[in-house]
PAMAR-255897 format. One record per atom (N, C-alpha, C): residue in one letter; x, y, z. Coordinates in pm, whole numbers, padded with zeros to 5 digits, always signed. Example, Ala and Ser with C-alpha at 12.3 -4.5 7.8 and 13.67 -1.06 7.14 Angstrom:
# residues 2
A+01319-00569+00780 A+01230-00450+00780 A+01320-00330+00780 S+01285-00225+00708 S+01367-00106+00714 S+01290+00003+00787 
//
This chain:
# residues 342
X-02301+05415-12853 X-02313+05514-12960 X-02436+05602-12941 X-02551+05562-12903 X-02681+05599-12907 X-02644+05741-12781 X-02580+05696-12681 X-02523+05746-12534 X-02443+05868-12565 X-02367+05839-12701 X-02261+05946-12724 X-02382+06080-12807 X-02464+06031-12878 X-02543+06100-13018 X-02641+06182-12890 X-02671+06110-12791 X-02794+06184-12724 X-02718+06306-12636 X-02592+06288-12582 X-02506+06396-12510 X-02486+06541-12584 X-02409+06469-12732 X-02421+06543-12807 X-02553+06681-12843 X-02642+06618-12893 X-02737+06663-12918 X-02780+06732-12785 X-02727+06720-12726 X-02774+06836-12571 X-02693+06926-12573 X-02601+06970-12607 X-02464+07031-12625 X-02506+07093-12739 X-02612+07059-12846 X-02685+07119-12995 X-02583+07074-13107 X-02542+06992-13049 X-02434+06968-13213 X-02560+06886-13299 X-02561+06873-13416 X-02653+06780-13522 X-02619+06662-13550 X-02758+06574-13532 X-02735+06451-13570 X-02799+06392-13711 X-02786+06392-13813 X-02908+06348-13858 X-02991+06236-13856 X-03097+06206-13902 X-03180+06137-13823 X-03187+05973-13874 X-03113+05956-13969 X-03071+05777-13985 X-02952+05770-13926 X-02906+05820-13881 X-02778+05795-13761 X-02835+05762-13613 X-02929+05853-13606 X-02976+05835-13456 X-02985+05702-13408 X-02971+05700-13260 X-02981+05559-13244 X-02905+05422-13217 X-02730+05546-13307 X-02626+05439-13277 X-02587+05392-13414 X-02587+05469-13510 X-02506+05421-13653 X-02399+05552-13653 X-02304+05568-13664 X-02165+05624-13693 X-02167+05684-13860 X-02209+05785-13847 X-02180+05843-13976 X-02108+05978-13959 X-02150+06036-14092 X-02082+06178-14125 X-02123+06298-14038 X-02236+06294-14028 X-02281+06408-13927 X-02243+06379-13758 X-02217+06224-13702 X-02210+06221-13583 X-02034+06203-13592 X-01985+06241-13702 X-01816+06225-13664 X-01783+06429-13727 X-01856+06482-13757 X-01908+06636-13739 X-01911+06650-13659 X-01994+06592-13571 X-02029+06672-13430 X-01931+06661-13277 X-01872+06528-13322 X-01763+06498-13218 X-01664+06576-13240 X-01633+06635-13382 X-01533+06733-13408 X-01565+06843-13313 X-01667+06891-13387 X-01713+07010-13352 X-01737+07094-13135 X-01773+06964-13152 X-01739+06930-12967 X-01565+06934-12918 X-01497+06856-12974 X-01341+06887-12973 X-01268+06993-12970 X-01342+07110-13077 X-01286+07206-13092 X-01354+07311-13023 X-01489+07303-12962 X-01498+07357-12840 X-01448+07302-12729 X-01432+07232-12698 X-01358+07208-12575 X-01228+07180-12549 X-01131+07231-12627 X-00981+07259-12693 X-00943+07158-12663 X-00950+07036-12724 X-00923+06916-12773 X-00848+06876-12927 X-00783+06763-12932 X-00714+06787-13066 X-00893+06659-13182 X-00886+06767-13282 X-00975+06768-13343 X-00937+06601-13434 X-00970+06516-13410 X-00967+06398-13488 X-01073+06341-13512 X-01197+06347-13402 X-01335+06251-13472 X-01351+06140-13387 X-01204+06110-13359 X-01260+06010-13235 X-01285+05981-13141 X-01336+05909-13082 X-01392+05957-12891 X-01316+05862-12790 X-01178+05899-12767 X-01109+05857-12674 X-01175+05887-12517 X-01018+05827-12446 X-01080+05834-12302 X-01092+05986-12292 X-01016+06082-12338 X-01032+06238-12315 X-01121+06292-12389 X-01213+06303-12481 X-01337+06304-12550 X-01430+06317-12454 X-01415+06169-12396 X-01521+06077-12386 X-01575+06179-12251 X-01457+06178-12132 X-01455+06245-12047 X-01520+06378-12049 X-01481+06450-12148 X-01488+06585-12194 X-01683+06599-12187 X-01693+06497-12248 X-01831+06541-12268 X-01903+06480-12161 X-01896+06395-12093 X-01951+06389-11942 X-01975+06493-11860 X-01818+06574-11840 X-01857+06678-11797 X-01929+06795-11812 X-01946+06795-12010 X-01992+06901-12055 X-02116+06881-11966 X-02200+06758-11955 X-02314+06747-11916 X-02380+06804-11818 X-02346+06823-11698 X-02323+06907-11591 X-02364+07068-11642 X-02462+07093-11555 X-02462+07254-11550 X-02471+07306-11427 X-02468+07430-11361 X-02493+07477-11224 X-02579+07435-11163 X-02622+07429-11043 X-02806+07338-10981 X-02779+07245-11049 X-02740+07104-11075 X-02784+06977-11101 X-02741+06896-11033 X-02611+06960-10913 X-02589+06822-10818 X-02530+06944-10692 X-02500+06879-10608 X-02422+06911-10494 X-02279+06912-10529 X-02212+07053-10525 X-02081+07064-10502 X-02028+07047-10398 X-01902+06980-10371 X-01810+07038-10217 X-01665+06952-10274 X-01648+06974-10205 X-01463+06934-10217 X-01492+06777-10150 X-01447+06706-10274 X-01434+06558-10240 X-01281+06516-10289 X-01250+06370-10283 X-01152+06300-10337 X-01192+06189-10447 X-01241+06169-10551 X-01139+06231-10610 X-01226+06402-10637 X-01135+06469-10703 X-01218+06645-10743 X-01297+06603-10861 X-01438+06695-10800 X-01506+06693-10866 X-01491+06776-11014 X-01621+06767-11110 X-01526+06820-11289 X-01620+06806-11357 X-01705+06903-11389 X-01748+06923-11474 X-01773+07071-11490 X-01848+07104-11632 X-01861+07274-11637 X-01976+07364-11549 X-02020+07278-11446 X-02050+07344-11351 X-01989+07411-11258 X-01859+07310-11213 X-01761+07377-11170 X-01703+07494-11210 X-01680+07459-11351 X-01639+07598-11415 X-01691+07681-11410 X-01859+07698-11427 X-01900+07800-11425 X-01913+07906-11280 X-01908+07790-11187 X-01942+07824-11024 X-01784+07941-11010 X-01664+07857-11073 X-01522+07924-11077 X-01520+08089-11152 X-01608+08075-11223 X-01615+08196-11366 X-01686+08341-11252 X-01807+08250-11156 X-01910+08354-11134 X-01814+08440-10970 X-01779+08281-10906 X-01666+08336-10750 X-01545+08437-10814 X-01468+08421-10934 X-01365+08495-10948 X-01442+08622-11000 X-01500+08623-11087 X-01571+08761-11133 X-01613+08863-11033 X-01688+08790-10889 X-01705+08862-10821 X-01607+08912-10659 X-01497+08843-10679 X-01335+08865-10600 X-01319+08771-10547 X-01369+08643-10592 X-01325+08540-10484 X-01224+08453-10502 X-01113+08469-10509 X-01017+08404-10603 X-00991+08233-10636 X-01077+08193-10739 X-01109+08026-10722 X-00980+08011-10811 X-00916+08060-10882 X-00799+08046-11024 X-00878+07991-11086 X-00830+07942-11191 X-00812+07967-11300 X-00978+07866-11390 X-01007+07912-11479 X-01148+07824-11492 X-01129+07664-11558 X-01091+07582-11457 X-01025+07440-11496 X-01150+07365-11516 X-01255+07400-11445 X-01354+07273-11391 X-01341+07221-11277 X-01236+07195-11222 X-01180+07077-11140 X-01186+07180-11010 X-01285+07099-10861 X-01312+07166-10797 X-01229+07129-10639 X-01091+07206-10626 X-01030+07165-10595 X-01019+07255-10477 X-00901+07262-10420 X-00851+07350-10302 X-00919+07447-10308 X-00853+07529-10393 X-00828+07711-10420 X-00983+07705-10448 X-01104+07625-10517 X-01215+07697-10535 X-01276+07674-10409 X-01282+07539-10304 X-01333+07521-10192 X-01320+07629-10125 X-01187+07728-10113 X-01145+07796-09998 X-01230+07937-10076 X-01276+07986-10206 X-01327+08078-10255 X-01411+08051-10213 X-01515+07935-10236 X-01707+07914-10204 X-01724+07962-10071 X-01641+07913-09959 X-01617+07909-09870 X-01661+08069-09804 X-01523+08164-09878 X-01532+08283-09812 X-01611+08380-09890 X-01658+08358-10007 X-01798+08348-10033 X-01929+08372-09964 X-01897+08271-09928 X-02074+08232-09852 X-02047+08323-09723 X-01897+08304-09667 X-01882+08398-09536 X-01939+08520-09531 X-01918+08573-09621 X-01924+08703-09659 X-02062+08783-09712 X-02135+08660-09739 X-02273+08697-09758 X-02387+08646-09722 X-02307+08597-09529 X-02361+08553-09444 X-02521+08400-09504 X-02438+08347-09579 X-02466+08209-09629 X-02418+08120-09532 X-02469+07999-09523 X-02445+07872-09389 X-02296+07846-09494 X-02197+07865-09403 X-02043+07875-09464 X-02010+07736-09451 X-02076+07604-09525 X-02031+07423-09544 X-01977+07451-09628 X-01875+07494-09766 X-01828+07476-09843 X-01935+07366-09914 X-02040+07347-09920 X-02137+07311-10025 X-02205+07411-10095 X-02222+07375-10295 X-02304+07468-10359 X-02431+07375-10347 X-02506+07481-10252 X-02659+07396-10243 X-02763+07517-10273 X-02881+07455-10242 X-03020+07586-10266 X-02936+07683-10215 X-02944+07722-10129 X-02919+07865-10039 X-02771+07956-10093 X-02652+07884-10152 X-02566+07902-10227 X-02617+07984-10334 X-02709+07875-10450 X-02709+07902-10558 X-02814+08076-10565 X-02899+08037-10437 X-02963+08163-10441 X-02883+08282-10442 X-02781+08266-10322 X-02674+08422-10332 X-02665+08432-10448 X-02582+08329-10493 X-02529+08382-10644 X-02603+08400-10753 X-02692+08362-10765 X-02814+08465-10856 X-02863+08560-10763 X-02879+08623-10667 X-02881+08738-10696 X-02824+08883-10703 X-02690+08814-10730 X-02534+08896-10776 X-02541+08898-10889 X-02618+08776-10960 X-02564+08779-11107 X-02543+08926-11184 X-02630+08978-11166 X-02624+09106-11258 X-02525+09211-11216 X-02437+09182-11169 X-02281+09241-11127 X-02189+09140-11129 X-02191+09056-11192 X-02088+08964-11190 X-02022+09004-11378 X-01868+09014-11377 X-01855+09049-11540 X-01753+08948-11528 X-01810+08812-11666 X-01709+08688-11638 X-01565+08713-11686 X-01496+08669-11644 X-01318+08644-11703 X-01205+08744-11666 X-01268+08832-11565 X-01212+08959-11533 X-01074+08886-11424 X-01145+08802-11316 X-01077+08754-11214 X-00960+08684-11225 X-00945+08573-11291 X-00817+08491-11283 X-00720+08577-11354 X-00747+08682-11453 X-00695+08760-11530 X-00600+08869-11458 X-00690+08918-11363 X-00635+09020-11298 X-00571+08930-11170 X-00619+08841-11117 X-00499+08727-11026 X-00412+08734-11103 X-00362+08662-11179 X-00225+08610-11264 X-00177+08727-11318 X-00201+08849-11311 X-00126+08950-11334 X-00009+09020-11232 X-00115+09002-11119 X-00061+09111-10949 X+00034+08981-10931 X+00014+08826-10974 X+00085+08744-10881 X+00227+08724-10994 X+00233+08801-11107 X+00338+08811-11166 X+00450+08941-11132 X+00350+08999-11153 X+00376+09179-11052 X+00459+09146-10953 X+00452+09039-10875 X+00512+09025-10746 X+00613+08989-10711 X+00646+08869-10835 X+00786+08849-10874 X+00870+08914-10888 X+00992+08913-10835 X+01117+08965-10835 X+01168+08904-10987 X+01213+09010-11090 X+01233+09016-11224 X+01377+08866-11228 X+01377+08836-11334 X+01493+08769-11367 X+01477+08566-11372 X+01548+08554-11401 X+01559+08377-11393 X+01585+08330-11230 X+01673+08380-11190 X+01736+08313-11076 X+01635+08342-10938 X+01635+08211-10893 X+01563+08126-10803 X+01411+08114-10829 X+01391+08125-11002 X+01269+08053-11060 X+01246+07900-11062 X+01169+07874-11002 X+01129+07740-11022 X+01044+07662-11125 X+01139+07608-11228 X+01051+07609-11349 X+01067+07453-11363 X+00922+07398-11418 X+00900+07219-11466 X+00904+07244-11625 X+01025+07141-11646 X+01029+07119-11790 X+01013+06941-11797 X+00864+06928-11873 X+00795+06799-11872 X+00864+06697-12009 X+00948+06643-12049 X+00958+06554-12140 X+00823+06496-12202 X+00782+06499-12283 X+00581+06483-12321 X+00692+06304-12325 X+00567+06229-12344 X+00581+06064-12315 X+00644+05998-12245 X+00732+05877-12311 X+00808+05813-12165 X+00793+05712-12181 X+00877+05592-12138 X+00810+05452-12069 X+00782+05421-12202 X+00657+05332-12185 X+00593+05270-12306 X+00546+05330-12413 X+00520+05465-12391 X+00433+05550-12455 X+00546+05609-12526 X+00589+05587-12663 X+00723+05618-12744 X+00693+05792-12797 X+00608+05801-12785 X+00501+05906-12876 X+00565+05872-13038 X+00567+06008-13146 X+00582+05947-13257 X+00703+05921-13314 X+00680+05851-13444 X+00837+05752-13457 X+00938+05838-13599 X+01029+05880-13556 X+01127+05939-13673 X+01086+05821-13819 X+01171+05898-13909 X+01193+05835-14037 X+01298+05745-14025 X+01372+05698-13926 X+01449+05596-13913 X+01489+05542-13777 X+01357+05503-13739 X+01279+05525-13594 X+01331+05539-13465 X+01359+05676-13488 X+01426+05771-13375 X+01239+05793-13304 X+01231+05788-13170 X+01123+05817-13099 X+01132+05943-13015 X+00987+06003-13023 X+00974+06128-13013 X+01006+06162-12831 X+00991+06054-12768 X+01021+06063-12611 X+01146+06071-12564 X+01248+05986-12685 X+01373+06006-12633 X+01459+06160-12688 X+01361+06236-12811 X+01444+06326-12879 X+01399+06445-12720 X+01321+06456-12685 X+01222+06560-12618 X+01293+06562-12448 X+01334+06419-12431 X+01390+06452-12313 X+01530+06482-12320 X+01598+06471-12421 X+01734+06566-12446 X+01741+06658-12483 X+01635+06750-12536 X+01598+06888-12531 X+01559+06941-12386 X+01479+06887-12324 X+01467+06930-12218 X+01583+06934-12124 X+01639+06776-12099 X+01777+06834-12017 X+01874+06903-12060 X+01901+06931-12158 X+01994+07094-12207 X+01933+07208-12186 X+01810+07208-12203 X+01712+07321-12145 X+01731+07339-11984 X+01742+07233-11891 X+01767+07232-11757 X+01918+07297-11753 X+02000+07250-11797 X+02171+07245-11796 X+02171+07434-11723 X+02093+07473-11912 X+02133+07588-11928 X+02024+07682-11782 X+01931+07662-11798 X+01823+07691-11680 X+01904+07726-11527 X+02011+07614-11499 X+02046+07575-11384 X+02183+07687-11394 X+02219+07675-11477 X+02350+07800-11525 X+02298+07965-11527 X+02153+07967-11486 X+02094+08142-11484 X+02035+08125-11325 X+02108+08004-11261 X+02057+07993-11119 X+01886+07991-11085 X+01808+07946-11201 X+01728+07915-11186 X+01737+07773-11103 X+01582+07740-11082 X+01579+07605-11002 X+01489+07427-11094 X+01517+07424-11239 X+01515+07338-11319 X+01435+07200-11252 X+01314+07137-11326 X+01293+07039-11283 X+01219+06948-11383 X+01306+06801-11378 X+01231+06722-11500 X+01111+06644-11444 X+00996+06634-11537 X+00885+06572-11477 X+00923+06382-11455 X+01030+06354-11572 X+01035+06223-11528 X+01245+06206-11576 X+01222+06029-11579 X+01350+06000-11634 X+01355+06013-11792 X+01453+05916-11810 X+01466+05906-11955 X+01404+05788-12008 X+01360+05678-11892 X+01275+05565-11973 X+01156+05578-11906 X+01112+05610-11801 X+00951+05654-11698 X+00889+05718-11788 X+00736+05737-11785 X+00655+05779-11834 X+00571+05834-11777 X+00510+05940-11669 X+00376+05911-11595 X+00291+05989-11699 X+00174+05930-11576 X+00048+06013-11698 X+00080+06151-11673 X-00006+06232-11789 X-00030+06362-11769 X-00053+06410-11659 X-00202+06378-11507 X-00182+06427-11408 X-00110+06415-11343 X-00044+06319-11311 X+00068+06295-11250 X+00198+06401-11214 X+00211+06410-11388 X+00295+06533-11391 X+00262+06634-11351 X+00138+06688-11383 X+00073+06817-11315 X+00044+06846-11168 X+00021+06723-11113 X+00044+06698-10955 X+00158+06753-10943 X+00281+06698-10975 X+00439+06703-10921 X+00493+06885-10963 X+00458+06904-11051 X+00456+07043-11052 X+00392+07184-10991 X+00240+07106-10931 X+00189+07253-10827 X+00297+07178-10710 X+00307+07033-10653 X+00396+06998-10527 X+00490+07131-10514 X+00566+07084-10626 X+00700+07148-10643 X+00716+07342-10586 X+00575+07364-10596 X+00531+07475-10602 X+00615+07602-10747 X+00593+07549-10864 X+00666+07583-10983 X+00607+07747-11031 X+00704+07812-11096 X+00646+07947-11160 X+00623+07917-11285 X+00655+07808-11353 X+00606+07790-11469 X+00627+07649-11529 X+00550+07596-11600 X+00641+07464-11692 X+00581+07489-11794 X+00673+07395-11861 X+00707+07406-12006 X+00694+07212-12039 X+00627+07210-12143 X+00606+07096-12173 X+00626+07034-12313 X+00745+06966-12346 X+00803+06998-12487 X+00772+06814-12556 X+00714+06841-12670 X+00682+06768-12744 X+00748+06807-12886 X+00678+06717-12993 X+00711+06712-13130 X+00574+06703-13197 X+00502+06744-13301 X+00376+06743-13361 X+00415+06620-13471 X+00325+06526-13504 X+00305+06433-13632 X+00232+06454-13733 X+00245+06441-13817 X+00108+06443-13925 X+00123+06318-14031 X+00026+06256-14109 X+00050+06180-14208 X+00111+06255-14326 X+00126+06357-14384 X+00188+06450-14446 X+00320+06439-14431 X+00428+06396-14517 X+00549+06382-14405 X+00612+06508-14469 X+00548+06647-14519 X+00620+06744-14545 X+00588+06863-14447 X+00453+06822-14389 X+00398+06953-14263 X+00527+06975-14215 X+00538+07106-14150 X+00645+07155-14062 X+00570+07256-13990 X+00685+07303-13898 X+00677+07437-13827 X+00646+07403-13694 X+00674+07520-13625 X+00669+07536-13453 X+00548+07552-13409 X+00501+07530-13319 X+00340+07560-13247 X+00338+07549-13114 X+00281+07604-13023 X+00293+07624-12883 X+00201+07624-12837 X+00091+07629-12732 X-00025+07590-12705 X-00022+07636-12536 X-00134+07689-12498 X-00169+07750-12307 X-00296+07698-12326 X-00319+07759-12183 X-00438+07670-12136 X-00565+07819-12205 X-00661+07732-12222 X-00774+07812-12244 X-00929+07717-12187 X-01028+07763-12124 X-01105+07668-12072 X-01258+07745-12112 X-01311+07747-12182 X-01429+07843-12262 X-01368+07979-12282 X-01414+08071-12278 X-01375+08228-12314 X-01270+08281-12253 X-01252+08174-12125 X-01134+08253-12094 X-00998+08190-12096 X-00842+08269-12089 X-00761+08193-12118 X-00643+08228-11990 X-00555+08147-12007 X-00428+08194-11928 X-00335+08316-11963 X-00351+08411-11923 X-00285+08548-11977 X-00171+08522-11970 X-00075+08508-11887 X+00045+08478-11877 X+00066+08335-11945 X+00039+08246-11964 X+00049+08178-12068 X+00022+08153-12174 X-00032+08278-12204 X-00083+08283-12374 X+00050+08361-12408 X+00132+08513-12293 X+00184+08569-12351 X+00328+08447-12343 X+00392+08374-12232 X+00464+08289-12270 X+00490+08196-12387 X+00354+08144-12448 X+00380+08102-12586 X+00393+08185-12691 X+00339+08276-12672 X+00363+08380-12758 X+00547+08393-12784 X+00576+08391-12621 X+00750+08450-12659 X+00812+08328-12722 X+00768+08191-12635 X+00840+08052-12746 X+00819+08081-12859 X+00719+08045-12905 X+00712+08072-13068 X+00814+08208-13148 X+00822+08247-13092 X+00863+08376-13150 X+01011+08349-13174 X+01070+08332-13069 X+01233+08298-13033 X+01209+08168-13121 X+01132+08030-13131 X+01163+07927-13231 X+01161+08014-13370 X+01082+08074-13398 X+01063+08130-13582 X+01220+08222-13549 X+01275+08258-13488 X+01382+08336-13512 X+01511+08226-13568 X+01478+08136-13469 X+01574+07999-13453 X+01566+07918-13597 X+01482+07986-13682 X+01469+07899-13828 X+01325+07848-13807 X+01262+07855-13773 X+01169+07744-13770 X+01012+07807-13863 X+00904+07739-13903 X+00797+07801-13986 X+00714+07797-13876 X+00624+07899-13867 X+00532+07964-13787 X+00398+07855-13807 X+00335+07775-13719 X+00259+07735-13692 X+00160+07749-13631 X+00172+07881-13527 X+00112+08017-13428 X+00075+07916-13299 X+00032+07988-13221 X+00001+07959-13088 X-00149+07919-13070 X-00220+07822-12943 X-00331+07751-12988 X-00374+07758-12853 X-00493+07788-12789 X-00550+07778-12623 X-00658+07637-12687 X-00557+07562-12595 X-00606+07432-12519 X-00638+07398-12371 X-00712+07279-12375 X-00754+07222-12235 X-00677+07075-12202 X-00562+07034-12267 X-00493+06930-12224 X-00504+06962-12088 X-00487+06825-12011 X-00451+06818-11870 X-00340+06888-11822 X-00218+06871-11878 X-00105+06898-11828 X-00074+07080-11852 X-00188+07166-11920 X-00225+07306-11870 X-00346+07293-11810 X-00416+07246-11832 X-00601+07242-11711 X-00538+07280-11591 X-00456+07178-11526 X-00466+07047-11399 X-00309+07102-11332 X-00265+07226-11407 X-00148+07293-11327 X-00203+07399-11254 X-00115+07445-11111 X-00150+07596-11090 X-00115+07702-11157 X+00061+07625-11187 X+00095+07777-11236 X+00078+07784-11439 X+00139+07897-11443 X+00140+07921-11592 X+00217+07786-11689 X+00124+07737-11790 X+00194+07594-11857 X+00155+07631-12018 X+00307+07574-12086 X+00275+07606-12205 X+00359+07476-12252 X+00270+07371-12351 X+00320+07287-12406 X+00352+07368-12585 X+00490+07292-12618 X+00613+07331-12729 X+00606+07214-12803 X+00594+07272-12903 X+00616+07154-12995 X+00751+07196-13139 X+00837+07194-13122 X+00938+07267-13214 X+00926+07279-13374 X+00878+07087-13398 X+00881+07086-13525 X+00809+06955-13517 X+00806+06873-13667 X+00744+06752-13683 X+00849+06645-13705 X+00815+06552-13579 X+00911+06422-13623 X+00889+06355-13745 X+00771+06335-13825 X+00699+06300-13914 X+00763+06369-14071 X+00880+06486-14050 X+00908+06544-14149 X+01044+06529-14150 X+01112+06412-14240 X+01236+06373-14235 X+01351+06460-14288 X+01293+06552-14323 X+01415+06698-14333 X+01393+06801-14178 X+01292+06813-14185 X+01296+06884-14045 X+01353+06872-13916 X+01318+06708-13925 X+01361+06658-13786 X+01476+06627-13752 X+01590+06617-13929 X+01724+06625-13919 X+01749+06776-13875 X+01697+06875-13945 X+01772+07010-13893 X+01725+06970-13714 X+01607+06969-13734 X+01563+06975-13570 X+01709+06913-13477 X+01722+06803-13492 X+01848+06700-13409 X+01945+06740-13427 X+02006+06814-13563 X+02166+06886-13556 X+02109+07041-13482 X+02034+07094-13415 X+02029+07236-13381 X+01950+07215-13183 X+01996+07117-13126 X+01915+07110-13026 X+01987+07223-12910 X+02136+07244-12928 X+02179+07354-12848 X+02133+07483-12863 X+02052+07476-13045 X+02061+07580-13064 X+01873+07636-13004 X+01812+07516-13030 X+01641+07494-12978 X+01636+07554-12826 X+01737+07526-12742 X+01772+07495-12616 X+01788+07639-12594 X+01851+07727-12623 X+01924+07864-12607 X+01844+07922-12651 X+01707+07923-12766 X+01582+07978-12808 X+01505+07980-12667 X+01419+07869-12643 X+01371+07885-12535 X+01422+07944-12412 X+01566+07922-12377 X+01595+07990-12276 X+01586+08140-12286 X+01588+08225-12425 X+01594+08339-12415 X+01449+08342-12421 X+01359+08308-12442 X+01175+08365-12464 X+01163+08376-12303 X+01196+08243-12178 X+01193+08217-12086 X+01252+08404-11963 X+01376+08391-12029 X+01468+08556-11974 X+01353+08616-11983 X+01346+08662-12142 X+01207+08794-12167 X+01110+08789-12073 X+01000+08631-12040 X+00882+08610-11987 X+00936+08718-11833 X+01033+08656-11751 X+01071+08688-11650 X+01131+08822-11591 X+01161+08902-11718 X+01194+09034-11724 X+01094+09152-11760 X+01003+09112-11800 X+00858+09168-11870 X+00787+09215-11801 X+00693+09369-11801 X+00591+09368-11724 X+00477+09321-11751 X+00391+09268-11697 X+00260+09213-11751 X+00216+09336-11759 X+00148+09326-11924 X+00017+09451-11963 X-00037+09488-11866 
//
């Protein structure tokens, strides 16, 4: 606790001062919020393994260790920031994940080439020097922005021979949440999704489920199998809970990683949502998150959440209308693919 209050407090969230030390109160379940919702996390207070993580990395700033491309990838917001300063200034690292992987190795890389830096794919002294003294021409968030635009540009318009991951959220052991007459949220989600494939596969697109109907993998896992796949987009369909069993409505969620976000997947949730509220559904709006399964993808990822299993009128319309859920998304999906990017 003492470990969690002192991280915190580096990050400037408030502790007050009979907490310090390792007592759990009101101000240190404030500040874990408050940390959550900067680091697009779902806001509960408590410090799971993804919290927990979260703020490890927050810890990390530029200059405090040696970067290079290891196994496992390195992750923290140094990375990010190293990603923020290479794309700003044309080096195309994608997207600002943290996670210091291929695509940013091969940016540092031609980087340093280029400004006749000792080209190791390490951020060391001599690194960090180039890049301060660029800083004052570097303008952050410009880069992955204008990447994910030209590499949409490039696409040939339409569904067919899109390669799209549609992720069933849970699986396996992990039931996610439980109907009012305990229908489970893993088995409703992967029969939305395979009618979502059916129809997908019927516009000669190229449809792909992240798992079975009783498998579960983790989140990276899935996100692994989807850059493999080499995908133009996934879609990651869940159900929202609340203790409220009257909450409702649709909500959709892209990746966002500090200030900047996924353009093409902000405007993709944008079109889900839109096509669900047409489909009947109450507007819940769209949300930039840092779940793994948008972080830890290449391409554009937008997790769906239709409605609340938790709302035993909803989740009946929800289950009598899944052809109709199914044929929503497929048309937001058409639009995404027919659209020019701004």
């Amino acid at each position: 606790m003492a470990d969690l209050q002192t991280r915190l407090e580096k990050l400037n969230f408030v502790i007050d001062d009979p907490e310090l030390g390792g007592t759990f109160g009101p101000s240190t379940e404030m500040a874990i919020k408050g940390f959550q919702q900067r680091a697009g996390l779902d806001v509960d207070g408590i410090v799971g393994e993804a919290t927990w993580k979260a703020l490890v990395e927050s810890s990390w700033s530029l200059g405090d260790r040696l970067l290079r491309l290891n196994q496992p990838f390195l992750r923290g917001d140094d990375v990010r920031e190293l990603q923020a300063q290479l794309n700003a200034l044309g080096f195309t690292a994608g997207k600002h994940d943290g996670i210091f992987g291929l695509g940013t190795a091969a940016a540092l890389r031609d980087f340093q080439r280029n400004l006749a830096v000792d080209e190791d794919g390490i951020v060391g002294r001599e690194t960090l020097r180039a890049l301060e003294r660029l800083r004052m021409v570097i303008k952050p968030g410009l880069g992955p922005r204008i990447t994910e635009r030209e590499a949409r540009r490039a696409d040939p318009p339409g569904l067919a021979g899109k390669r799209i991951v549609l992720d069933p959220g849970h699986g396996g052991d992990d039931t996610g949440g439980i109907g009012p007459e305990g229908e489970t949220e893993a088995d409703w989600v992967f029969r939305l999704s395979a009618k979502l494939g059916l129809l997908l596969d019927g516009r000669r697109a190229h449809p792909m489920l992240t798992r079975g109907p009783n498998d579960g993998p983790h989140e990276s896992q899935r996100a692994q199998l989807a850059n493999r796949f080499g995908a133009d987009l996934l879609l990651s369909i869940h159900l929202n809970s609340h203790p409220t069993p009257i909450a409702a409505g649709a909500a959709t969620y892209y990746f966002q990683g500090g200030t900047v976000a996924s353009e093409p997947g902000e405007h993709l949730a944008e079109l889900i949502l839109a096509a669900l509220i047409r489909a009947g559904r109450a507007d819940c709006s769209t949300h930039g998150k840092a779940y793994p399964i948008l972080r830890e993808t290449q391409m554009p990822a937008v997790v769906v959440e239709p409605g609340f299993i938790t709302n035993p009128d909803e989740f009946r319309r929800l289950s009598e209308s899944l052809d109709d859920l199914a044929e929503a998304m497929l048309q937001a999906l058409e639009q995404y693919f027919s659209s020019e990017p701004d």
